[in-house]
C-alpha positions in Angstrom: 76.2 28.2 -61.8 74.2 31.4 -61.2 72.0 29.9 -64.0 71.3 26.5 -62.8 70.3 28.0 -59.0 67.9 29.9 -60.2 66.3 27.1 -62.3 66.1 25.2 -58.7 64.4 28.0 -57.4 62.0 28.6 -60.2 61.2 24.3 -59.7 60.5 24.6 -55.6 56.9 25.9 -56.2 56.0 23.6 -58.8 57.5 20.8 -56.9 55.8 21.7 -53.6 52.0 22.1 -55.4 53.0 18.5 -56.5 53.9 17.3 -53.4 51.7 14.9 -51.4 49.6 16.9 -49.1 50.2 15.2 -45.1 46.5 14.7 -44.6 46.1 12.9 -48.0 45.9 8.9 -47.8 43.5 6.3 -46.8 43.1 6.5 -42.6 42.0 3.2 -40.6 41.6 2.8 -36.9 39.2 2.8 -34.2 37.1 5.1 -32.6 36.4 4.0 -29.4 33.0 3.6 -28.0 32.3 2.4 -24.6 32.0 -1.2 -24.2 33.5 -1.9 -27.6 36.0 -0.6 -30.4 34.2 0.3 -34.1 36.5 0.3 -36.8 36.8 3.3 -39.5 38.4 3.7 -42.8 38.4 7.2 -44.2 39.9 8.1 -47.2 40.6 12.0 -48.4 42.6 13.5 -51.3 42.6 17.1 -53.2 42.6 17.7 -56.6 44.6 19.9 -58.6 42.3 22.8 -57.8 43.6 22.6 -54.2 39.6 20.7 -53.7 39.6 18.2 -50.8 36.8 15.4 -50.8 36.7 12.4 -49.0 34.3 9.3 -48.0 34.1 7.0 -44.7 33.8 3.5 -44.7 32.4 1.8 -41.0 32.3 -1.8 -42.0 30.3 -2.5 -38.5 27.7 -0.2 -39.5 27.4 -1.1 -43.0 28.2 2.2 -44.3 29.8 1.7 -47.5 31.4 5.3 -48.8 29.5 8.0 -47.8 31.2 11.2 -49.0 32.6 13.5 -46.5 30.5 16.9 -46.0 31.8 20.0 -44.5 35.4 19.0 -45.0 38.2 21.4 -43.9 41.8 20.5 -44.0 43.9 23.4 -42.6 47.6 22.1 -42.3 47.3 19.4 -40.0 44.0 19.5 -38.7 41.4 17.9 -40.7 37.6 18.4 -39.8 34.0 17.0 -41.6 30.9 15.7 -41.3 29.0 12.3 -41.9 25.8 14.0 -42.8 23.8 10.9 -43.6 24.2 7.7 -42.0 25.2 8.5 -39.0 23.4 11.7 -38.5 20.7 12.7 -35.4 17.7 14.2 -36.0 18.1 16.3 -32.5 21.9 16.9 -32.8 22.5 17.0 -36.0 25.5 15.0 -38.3 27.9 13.2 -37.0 31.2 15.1 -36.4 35.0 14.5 -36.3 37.6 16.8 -35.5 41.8 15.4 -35.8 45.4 16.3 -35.7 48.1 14.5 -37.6 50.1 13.6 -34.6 52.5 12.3 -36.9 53.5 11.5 -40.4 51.2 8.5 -40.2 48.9 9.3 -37.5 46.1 11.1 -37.1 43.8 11.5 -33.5 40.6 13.7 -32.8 37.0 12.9 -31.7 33.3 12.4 -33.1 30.7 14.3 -32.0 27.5 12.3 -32.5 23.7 12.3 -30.9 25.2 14.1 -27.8 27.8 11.4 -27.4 31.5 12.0 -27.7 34.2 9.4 -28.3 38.0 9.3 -28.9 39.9 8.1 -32.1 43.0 7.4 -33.8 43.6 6.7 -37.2 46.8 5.5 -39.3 47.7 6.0 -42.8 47.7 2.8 -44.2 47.1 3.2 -48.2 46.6 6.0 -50.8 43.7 7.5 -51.1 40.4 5.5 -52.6 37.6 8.4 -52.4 34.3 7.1 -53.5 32.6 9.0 -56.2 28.7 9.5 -55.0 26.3 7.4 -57.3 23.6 9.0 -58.7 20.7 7.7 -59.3 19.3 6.5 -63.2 16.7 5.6 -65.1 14.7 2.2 -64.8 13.0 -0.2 -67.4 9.9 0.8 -68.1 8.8 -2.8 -67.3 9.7 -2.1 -64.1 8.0 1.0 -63.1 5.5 -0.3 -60.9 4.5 -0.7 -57.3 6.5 -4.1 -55.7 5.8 -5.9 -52.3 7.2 -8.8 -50.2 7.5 -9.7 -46.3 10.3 -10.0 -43.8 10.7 -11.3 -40.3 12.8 -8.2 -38.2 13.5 -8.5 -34.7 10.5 -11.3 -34.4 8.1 -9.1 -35.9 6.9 -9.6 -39.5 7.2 -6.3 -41.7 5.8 -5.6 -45.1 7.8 -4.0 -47.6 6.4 -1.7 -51.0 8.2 -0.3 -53.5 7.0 2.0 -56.2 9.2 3.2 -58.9 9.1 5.6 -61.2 10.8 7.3 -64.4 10.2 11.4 -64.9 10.9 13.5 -67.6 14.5 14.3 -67.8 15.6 13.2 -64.5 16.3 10.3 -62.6 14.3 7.9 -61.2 12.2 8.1 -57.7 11.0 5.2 -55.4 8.6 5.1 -52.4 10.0 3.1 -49.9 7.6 1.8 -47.4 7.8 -0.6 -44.8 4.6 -1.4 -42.5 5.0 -3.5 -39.3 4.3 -2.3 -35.6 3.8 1.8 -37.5 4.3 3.1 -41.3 7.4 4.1 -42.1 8.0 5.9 -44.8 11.6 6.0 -46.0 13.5 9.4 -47.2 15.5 7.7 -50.9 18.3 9.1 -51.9 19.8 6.9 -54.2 17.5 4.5 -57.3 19.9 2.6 -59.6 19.0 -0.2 -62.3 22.6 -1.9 -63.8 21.2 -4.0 -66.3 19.1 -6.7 -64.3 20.1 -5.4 -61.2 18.2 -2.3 -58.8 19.2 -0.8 -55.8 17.4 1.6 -53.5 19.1 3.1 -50.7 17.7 5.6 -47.8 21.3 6.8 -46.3 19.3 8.5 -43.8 17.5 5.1 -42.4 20.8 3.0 -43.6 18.2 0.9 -45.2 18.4 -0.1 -48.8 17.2 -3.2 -50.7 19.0 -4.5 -53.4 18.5 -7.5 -56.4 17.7 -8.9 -59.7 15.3 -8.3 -61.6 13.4 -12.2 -63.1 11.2 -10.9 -65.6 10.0 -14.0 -66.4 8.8 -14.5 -62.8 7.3 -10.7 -62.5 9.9 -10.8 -59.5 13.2 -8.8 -57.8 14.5 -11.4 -56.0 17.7 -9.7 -53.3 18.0 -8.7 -50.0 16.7 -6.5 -47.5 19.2 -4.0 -45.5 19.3 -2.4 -42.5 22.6 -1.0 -40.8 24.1 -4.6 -40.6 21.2 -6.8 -41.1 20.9 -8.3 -44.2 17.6 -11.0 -45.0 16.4 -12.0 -48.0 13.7 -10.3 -49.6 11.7 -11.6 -52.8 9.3 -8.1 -54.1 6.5 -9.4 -56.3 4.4 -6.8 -58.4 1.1 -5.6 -57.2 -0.8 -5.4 -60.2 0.1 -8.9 -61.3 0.5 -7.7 -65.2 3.4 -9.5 -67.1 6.7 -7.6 -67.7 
């Protein structure tokens, strides 16, 4: 008897470090901004290590699983940033701060470019963190200077891309788009998937992404910003065949 107690107690702390942590899970609800309700989906889980990492998803803004930055998780109070997308360049990131209110629910605020707005958020799935892409090498073919033209807002706007491959790392892009000023676009993110590229500035919440028609000397996709999406043909500048 003796014997099998003490083989229970020996198996509580092995049991509790595999136990389901109470902020873990995927979170969905809405944070509520004057006028209207935006919708978030926040997923965060730790590892074995006892490491917490999470990612948002804000359908309404087109942010698509931007990992969590800053992210404490201290019982039942759960802070981060959204460093990125949603972040000010007078203020700073966005902010949230919650309490699990209960086994399901969670409620706090986000800080963001000065503003302040309530949330709550219930557990509605287990946790789907987002890895980060990183960004690859392209085909050589491909590592060349790309234009094509939008209509934004009434106003036409010229788009450039240049890409290019370096030594042992990843590829870079210039991301350029001319139309009442020059903008030049911070990338953070260059991938090519077989026929198919994507550029993304997280800081903008611009990216274009399509497919590569060799045959045509054209990357035929779509132009995005926050939750615009047009269509977007580049063509290369130099005119030489792929």
């Amino acid at each position: 008897m003796r014997r099998t107690i003490l083989t229970l107690l020996l198996s509580l702390p092995a049991l509790a470090c595999g136990a389901a942590q109470p902020a873990e899970g995927r979170w969905e609800g809405p944070v509520r901004i004057p006028g209207r309700d935006l919708t978030l989906v926040v997923d965060l889980a730790q590892d074995r290590a006892g490491i917490w990492t999470g990612s948002i998803i804000v359908p309404g803004q087109g942010i698509k699983g931007e990992p969590l930055t800053n992210l404490v998780v201290a019982g039942t109070d759960v802070t981060f940033d959204v460093g990125s997308s949603l972040a000010s360049a007078t203020y700073g990131p966005a902010r949230f701060k919650a309490h699990l209110t209960s086994a399901d629910g969670m409620a706090g605020e986000m800080r963001q470019g000065g503003n302040t707005a309530g949330f709550s958020l219930a557990r509605v799935a287990p946790a789907q963190v987002e890895s980060p892409q990183r960004s690859t090498l392209v085909a050589r073919d491909i590592e060349d200077q790309w234009t094509g033209d939008i209509e934004l807002g009434g106003y036409p706007r010229h788009i450039t891309i240049t890409l290019e491959n370096h030594a042992g790392a990843a590829a870079t892009a210039k991301f350029v788009v001319v139309g009442k000023q020059t903008t030049d676009l911070p990338v953070d993110l260059v991938v090519e998937d077989g026929n198919f590229l994507r550029i993304e500035s997280q800081a903008t919440r611009t990216a274009f992404e399509g497919r590569v028609v060799k045959e045509k000397g054209e990357i035929k996709g779509v132009f995005e910003m926050g939750p615009y999406e047009l269509p977007l043909i580049l063509r290369r500048v130099s005119g030489k065949p792929s």
